[in-house]
MIRODREN-478515 format. One record per atom (N, C-alpha, C, O): residue in three letters; x, y, z. Coordinates in pm, whole numbers, padded with zeros to 5 digits, always signed. Example, Ala and Ser with C-alpha at 12.3 -4.5 7.8 and 13.67 -1.06 7.14 Angstrom:
ala+01319-00569+00780ala+01230-00450+00780ala+01320-00330+00780ala+01424-00332+00846ser+01285-00225+00708ser+01367-00106+00714ser+01290+00003+00787ser+01341+00114+00804
***
This chain:
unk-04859-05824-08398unk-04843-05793-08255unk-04694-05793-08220unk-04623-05890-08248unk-04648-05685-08160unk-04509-05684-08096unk-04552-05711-07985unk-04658-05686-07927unk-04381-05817-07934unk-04397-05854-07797unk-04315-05835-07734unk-04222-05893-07789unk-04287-05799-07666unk-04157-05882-07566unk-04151-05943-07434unk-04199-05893-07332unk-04098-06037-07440unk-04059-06102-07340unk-03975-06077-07242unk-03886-05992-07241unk-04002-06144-07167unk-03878-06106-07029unk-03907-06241-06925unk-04014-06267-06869unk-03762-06328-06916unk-03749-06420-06800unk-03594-06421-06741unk-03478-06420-06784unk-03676-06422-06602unk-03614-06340-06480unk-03581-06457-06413unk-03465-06447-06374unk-03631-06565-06382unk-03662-06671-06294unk-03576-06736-06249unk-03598-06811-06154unk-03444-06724-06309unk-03355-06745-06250unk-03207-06696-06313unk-03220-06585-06365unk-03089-06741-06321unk-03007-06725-06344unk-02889-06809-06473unk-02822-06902-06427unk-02875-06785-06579unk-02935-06649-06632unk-03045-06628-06700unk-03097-06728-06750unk-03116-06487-06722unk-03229-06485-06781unk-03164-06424-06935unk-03050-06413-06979unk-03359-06376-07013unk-03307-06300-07145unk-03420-06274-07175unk-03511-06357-07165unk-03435-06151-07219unk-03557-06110-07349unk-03566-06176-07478unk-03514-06272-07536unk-03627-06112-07493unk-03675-06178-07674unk-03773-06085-07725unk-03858-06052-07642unk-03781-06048-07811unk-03872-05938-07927unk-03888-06003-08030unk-03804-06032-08115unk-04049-06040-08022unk-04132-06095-08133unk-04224-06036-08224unk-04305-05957-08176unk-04227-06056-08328unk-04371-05975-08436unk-04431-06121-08464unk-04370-06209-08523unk-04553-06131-08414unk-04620-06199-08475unk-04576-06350-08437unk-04578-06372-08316unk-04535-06462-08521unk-04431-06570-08504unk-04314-06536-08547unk-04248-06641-08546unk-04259-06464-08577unk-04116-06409-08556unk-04042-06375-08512unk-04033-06254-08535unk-03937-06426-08423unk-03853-06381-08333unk-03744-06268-08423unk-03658-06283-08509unk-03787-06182-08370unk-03700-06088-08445unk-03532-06066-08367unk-03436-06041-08440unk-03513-06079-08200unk-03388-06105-08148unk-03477-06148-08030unk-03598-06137-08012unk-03344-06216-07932unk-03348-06298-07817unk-03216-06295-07753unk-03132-06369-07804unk-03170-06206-07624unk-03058-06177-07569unk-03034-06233-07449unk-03128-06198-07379unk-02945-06316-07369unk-02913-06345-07297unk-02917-06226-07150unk-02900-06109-07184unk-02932-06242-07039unk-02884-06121-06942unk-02771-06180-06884unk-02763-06223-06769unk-02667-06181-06986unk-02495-06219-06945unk-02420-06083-06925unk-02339-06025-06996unk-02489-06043-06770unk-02428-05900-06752unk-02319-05924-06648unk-02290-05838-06565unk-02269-06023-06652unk-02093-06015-06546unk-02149-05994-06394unk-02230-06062-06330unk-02072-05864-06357unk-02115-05841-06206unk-02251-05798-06216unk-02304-05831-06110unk-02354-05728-06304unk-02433-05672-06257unk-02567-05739-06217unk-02579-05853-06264unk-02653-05703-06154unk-02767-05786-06121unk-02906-05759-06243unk-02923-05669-06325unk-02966-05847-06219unk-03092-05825-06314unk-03090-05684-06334unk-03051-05622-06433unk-03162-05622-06178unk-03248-05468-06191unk-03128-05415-06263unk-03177-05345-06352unk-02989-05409-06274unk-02921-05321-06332unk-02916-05329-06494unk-02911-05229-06566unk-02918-05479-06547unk-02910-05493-06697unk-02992-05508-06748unk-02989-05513-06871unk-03121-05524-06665unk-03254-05551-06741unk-03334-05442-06877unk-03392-05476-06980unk-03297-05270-06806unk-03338-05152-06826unk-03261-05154-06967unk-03321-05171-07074unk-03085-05129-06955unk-03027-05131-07111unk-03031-05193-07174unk-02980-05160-07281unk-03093-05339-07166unk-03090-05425-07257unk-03208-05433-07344unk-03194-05451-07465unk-03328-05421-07288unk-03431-05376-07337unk-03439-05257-07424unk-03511-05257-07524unk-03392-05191-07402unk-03330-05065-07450unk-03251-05099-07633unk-03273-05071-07751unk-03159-05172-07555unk-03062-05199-07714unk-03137-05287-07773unk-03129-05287-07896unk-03228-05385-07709unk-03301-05498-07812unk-03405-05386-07893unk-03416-05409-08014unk-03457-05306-07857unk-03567-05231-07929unk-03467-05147-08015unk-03492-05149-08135unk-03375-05086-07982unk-03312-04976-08059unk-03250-05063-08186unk-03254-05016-08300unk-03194-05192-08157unk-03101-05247-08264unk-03202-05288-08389unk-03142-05333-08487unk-03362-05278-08402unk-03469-05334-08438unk-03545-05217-08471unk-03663-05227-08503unk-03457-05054-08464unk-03561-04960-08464unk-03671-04939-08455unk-03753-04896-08537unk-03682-04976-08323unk-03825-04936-08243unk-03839-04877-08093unk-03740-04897-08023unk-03920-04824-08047unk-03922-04729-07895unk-04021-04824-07862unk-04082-04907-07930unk-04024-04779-07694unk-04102-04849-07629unk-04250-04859-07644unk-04332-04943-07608unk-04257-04742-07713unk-04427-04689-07768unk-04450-04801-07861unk-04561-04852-07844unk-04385-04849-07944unk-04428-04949-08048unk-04494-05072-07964unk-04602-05111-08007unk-04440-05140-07846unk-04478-05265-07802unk-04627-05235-07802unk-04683-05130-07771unk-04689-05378-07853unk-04816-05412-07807unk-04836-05516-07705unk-04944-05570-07685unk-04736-05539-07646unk-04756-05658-07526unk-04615-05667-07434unk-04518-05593-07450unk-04622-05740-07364unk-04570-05790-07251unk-04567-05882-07196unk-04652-05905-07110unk-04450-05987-07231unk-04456-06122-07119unk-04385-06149-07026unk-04264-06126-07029unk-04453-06210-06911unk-04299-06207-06815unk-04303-06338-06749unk-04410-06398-06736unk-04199-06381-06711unk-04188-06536-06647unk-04232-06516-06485unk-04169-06475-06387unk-04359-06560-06501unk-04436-06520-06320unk-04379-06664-06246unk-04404-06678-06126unk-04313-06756-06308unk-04259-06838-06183unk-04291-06979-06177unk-04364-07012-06270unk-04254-07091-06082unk-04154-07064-05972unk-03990-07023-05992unk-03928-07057-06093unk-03943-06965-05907unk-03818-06953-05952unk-03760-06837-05821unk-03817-06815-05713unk-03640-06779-05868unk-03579-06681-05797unk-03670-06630-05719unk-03778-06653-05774unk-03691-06558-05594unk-03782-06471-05569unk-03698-06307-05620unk-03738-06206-05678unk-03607-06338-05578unk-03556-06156-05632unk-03562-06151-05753unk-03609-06044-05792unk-03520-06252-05866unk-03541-06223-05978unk-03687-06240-06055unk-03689-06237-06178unk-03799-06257-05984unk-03887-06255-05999unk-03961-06127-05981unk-04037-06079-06065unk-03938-06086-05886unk-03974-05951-05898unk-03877-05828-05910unk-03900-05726-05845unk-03800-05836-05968unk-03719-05789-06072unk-03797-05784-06165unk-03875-05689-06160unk-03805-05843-06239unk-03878-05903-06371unk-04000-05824-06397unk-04032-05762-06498unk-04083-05845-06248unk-04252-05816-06271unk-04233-05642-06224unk-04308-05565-06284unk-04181-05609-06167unk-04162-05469-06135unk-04107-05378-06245unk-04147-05262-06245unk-04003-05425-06354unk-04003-05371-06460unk-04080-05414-06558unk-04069-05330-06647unk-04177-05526-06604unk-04265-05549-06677unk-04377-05475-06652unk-04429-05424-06752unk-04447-05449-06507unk-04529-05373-06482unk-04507-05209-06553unk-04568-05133-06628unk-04408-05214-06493unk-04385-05048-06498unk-04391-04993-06642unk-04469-04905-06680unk-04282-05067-06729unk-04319-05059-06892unk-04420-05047-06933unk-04454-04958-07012unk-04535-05190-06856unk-04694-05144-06941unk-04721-05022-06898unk-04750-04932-06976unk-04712-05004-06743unk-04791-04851-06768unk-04720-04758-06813unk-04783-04652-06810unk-04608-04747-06859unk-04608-04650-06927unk-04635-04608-07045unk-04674-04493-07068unk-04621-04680-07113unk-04655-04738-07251unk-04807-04752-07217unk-04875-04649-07214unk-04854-04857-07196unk-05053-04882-07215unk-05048-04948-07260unk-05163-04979-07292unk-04929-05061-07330unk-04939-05193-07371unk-04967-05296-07278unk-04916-05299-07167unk-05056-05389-07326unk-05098-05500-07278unk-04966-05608-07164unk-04844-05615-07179unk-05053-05674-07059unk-04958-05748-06999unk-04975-05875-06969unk-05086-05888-06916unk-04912-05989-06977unk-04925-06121-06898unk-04857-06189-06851unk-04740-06181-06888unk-04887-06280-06761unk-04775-06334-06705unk-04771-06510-06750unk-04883-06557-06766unk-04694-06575-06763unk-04657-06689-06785unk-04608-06774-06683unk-04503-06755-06621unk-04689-06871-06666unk-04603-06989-06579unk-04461-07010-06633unk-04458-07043-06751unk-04348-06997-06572unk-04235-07083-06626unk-04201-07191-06623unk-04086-07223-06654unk-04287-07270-06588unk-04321-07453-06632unk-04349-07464-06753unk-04296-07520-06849unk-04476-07378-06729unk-04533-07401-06875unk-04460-07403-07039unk-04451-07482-07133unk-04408-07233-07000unk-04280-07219-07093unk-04164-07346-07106unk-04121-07376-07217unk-04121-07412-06988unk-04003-07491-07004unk-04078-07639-07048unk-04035-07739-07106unk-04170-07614-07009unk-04270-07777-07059unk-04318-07753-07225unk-04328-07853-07296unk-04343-07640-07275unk-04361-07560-07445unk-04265-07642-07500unk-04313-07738-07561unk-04103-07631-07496unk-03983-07676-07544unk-03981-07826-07539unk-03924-07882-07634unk-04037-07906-07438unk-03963-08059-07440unk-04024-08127-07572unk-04140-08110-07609unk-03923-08210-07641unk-03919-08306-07718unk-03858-08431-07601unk-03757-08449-07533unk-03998-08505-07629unk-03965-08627-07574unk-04081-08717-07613unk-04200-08688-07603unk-04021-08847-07668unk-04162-08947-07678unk-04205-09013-07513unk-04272-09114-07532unk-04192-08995-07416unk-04268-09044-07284unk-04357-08966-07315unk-04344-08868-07389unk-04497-09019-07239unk-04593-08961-07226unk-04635-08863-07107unk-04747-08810-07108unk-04555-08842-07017unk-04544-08775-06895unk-04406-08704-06847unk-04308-08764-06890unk-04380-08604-06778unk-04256-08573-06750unk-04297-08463-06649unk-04397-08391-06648unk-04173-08471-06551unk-04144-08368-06440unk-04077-08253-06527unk-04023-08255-06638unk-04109-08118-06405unk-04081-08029-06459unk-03967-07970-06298unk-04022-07948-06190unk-03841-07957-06315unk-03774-07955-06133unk-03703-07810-06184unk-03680-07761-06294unk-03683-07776-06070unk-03620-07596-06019unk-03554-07594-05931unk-03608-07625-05824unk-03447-07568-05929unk-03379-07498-05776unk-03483-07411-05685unk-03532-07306-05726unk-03511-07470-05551unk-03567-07423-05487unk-03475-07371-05363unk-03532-07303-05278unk-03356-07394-05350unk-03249-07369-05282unk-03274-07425-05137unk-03395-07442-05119unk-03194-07460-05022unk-03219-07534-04876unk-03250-07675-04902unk-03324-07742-04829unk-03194-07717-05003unk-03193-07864-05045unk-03299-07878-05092unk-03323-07999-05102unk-03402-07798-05139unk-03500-07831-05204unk-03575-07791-05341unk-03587-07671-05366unk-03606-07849-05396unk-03678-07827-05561unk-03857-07787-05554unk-03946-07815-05474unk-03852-07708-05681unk-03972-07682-05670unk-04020-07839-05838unk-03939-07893-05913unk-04161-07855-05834unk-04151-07956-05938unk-04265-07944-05951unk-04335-07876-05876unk-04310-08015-06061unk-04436-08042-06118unk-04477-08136-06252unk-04431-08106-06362unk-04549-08227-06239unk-04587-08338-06357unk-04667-08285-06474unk-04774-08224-06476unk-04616-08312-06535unk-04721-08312-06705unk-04736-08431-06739unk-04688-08534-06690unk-04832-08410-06858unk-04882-08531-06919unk-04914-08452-07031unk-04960-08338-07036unk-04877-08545-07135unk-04893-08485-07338unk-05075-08550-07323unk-05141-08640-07270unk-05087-08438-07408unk-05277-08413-07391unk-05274-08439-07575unk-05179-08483-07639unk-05395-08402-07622unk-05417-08385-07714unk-05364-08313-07823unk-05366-08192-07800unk-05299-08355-07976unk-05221-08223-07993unk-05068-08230-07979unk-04989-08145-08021unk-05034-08359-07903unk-04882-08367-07811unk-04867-08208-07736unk-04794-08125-07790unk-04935-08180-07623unk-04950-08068-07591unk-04913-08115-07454unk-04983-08205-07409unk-04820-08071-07385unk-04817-08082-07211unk-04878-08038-07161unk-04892-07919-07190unk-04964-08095-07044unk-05021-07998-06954unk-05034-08052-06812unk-05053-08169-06779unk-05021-07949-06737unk-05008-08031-06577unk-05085-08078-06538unk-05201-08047-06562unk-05037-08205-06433unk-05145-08281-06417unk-05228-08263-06231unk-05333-08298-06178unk-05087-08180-06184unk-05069-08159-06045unk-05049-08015-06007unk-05094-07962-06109unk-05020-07937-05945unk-05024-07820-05853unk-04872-07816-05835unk-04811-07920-05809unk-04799-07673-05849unk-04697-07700-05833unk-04668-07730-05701unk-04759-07688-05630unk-04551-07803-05616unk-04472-07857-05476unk-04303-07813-05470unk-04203-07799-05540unk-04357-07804-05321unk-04131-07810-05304unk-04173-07930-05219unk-04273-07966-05156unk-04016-07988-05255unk-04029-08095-05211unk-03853-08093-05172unk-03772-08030-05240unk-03812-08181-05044unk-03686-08254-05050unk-03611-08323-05185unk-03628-08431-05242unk-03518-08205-05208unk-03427-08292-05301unk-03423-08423-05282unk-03520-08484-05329unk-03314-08507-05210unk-03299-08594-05190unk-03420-08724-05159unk-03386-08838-05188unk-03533-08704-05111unk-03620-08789-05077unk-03712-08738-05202unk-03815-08804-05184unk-03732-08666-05310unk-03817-08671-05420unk-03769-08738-05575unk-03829-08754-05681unk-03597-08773-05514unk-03537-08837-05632unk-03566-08968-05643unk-03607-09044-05731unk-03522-08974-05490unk-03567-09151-05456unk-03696-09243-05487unk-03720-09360-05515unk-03774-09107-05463unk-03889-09177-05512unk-03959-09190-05676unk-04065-09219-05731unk-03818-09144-05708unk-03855-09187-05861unk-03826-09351-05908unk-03763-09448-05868unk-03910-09315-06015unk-03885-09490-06082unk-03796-09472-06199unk-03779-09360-06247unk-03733-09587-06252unk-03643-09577-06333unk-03753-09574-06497unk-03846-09649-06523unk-03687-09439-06596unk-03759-09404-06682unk-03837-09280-06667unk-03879-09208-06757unk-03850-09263-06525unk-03913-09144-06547unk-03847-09032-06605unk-03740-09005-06552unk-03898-08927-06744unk-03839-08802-06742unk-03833-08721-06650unk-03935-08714-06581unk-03720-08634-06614unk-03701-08487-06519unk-03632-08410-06604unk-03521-08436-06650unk-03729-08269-06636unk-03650-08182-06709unk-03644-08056-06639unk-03729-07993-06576unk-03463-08025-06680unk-03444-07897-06556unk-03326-07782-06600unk-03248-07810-06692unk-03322-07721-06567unk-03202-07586-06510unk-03173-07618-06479unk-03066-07584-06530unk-03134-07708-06385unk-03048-07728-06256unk-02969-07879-06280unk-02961-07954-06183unk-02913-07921-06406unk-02925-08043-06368unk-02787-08111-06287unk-02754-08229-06269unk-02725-07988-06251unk-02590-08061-06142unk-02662-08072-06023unk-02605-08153-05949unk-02773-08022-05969unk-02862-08039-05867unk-02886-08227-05870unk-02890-08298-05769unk-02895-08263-05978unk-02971-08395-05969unk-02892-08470-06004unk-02961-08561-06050unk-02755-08507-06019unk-02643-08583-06107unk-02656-08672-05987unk-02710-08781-06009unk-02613-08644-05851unk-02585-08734-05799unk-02660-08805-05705unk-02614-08856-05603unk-02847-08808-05766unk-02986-08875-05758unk-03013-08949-05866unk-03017-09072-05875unk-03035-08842-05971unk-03054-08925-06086unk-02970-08929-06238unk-02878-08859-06280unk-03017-09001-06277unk-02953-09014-06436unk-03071-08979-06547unk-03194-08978-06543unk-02998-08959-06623unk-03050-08907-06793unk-03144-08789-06751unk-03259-08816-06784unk-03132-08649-06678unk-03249-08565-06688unk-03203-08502-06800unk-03096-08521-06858unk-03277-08439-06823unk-03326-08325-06980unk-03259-08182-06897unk-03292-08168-06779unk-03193-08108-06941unk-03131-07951-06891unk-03196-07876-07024unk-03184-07890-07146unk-03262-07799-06947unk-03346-07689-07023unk-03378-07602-06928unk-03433-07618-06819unk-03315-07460-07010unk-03293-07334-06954unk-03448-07257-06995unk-03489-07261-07110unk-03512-07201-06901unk-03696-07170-06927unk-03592-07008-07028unk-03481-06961-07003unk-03708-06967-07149unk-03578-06865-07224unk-03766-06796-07266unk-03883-06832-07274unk-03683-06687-07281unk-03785-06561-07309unk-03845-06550-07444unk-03926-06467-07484unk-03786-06657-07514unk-03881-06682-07674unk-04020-06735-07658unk-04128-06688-07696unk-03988-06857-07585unk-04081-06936-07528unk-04253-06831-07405unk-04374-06854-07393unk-04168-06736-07353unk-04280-06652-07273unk-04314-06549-07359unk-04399-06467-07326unk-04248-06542-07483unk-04325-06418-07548unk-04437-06529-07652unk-04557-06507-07667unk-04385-06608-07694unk-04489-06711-07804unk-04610-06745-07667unk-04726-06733-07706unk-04598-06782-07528unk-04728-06825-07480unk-04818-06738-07483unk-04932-06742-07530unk-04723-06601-07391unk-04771-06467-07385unk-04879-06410-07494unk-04989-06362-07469unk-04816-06429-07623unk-04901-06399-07757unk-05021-06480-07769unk-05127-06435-07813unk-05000-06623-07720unk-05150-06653-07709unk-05243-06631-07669unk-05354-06621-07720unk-05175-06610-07475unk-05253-06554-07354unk-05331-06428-07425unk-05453-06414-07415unk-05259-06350-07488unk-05312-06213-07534unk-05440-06221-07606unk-05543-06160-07579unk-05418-06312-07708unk-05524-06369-07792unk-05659-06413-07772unk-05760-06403-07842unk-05636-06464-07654unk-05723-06522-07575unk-05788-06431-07491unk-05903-06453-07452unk-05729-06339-07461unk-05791-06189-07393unk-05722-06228-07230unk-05755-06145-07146unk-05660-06307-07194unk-05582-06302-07052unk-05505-06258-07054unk-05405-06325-07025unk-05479-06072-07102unk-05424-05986-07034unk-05483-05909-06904unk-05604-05885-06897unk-05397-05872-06806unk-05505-05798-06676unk-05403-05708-06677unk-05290-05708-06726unk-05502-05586-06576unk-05415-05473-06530unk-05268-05482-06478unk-05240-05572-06399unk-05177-05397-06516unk-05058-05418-06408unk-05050-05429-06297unk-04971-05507-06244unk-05149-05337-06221unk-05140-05448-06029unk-05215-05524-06006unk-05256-05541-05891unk-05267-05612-06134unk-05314-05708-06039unk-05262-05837-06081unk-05322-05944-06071unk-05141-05817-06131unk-05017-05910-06197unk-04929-05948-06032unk-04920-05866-05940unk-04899-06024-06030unk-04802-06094-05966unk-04719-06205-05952unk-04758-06300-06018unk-04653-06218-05911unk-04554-06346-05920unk-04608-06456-05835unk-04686-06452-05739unk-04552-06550-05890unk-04601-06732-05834unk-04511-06748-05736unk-04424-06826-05776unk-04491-06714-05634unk-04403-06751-05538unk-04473-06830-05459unk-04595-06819-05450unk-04403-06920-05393unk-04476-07070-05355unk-04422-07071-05242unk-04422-07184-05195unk-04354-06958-05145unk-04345-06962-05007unk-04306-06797-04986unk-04314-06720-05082unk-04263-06753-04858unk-04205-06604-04811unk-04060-06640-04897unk-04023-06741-04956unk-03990-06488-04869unk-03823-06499-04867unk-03767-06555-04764unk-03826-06596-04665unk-03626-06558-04789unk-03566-06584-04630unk-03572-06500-04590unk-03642-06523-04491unk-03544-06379-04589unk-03581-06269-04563unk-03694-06219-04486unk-03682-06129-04403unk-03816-06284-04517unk-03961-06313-04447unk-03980-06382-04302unk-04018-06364-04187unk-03910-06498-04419unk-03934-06629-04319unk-03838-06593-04142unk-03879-06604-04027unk-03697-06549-04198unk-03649-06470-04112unk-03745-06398-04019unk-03763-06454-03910unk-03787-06325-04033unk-03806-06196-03974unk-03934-06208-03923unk-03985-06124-03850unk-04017-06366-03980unk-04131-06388-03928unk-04095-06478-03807unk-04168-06465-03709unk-03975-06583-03797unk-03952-06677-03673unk-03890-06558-03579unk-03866-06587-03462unk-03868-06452-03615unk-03806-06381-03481unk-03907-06329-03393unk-03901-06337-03270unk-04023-06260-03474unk-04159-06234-03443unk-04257-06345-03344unk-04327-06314-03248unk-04239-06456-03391unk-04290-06584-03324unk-04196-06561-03198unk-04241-06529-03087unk-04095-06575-03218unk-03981-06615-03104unk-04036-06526-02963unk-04061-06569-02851unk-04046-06350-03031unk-04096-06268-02938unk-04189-06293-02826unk-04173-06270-02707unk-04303-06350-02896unk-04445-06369-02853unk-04429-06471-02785unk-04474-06456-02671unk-04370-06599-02810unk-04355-06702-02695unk-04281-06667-02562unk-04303-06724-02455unk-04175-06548-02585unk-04150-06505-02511unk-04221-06425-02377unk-04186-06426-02259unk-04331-06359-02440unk-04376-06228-02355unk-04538-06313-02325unk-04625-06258-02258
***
């Protein structure tokens, strides 16, 4: 099975092109000024070409459905979509917890999973090692107050994150782990396996509130109506 991956979720992201359990490459999106939608297209591009292969070869598709960026989230799912259909290769989407919870080495038996949620706040979520030493959540993902979700930690608890200048001056010893597109093409390959691929529109991203952008444009709307 060819795969590729794609995580968008935040800043920076990267593909990855897998056969099977083989990572065949895994590229950073260290595109300077440009934004995702602009480096996403050539890079994909040069990861298949440097590997002599076209887009016709993929048999799958993974993409980091979230929490995370909202623009780079659908960034992500808007060119992952679009690829499958053009192609007719298979698609899925991946929690990016899950993926960043795949990676931890740690002997605790439990650990947070924290995100820049930006407005002083994190998005987070608990695991617990299952059977297998396998993480799996134990809770629903939350945003929560930076500052009042640190506090309420106990000393020992793991927090593993992207963000960890976000938390330096709450907590001590977190784990910094960047969620990476090796990791969403290996879940992805399972998901596949398992037959939880679905159509391209009926794929979407995990966004766990509006944009500002929304949220904007929805308090002005309110504002109106109290008005009139």
């Amino acid at each position: 099975m060819l795969a590729l991956g794609i995580e968008t979720s935040g800043r920076p992201g990267s593909v990855a092109l897998c056969r099977d359990s083989v990572c065949l490459a895994a590229l950073p999106l260290d595109h300077g000024d440009l934004r995702h939608a602009q480096a996403l297209p050539p890079l994909v591009a040069s990861l298949l070409a440097d590997n002599a292969l076209a887009t016709d070869d993929l048999d799958l598709i993974a993409v980091s459905q979230g929490p995370g960026s909202f623009t780079g989230l659908r960034v992500g799912f808007v060119f992952a979509k679009t690829l499958a259909w053009a192609t007719g290769c298979r698609l899925v989407a991946i929690d990016t917890f899950e993926a960043i919870a795949s990676t931890v080495d740690s002997h605790a038996d439990s650990v947070w999973i924290a995100a820049d949620a930006q407005r002083g706040e994190l998005f987070v979520r608990p695991y617990a090692k299952r059977s297998g030493q396998r993480w799996e959540a134990t809770q629903e993902h939350m945003i929560v107050s930076t500052a009042h979700w640190c506090s309420e930690r106990s000393p020992g608890e793991v927090v593993v994150t992207a963000s960890p200048e976000l938390l330096d001056d709450h907590l001590a010893g977190t784990i910094a782990c960047e969620p990476a597109a090796t990791s969403i093409t290996r879940l992805g390959q399972l998901a596949a396996q398992a037959d939880q691929g679905v159509a391209p529109a009926q794929l979407a991203p995990l966004y766990l509130r509006q944009s500002a952008a929304q949220e904007n444009r929805q308090a002005r709307t309110d504002s109106l109506r109290q008005k009139t």
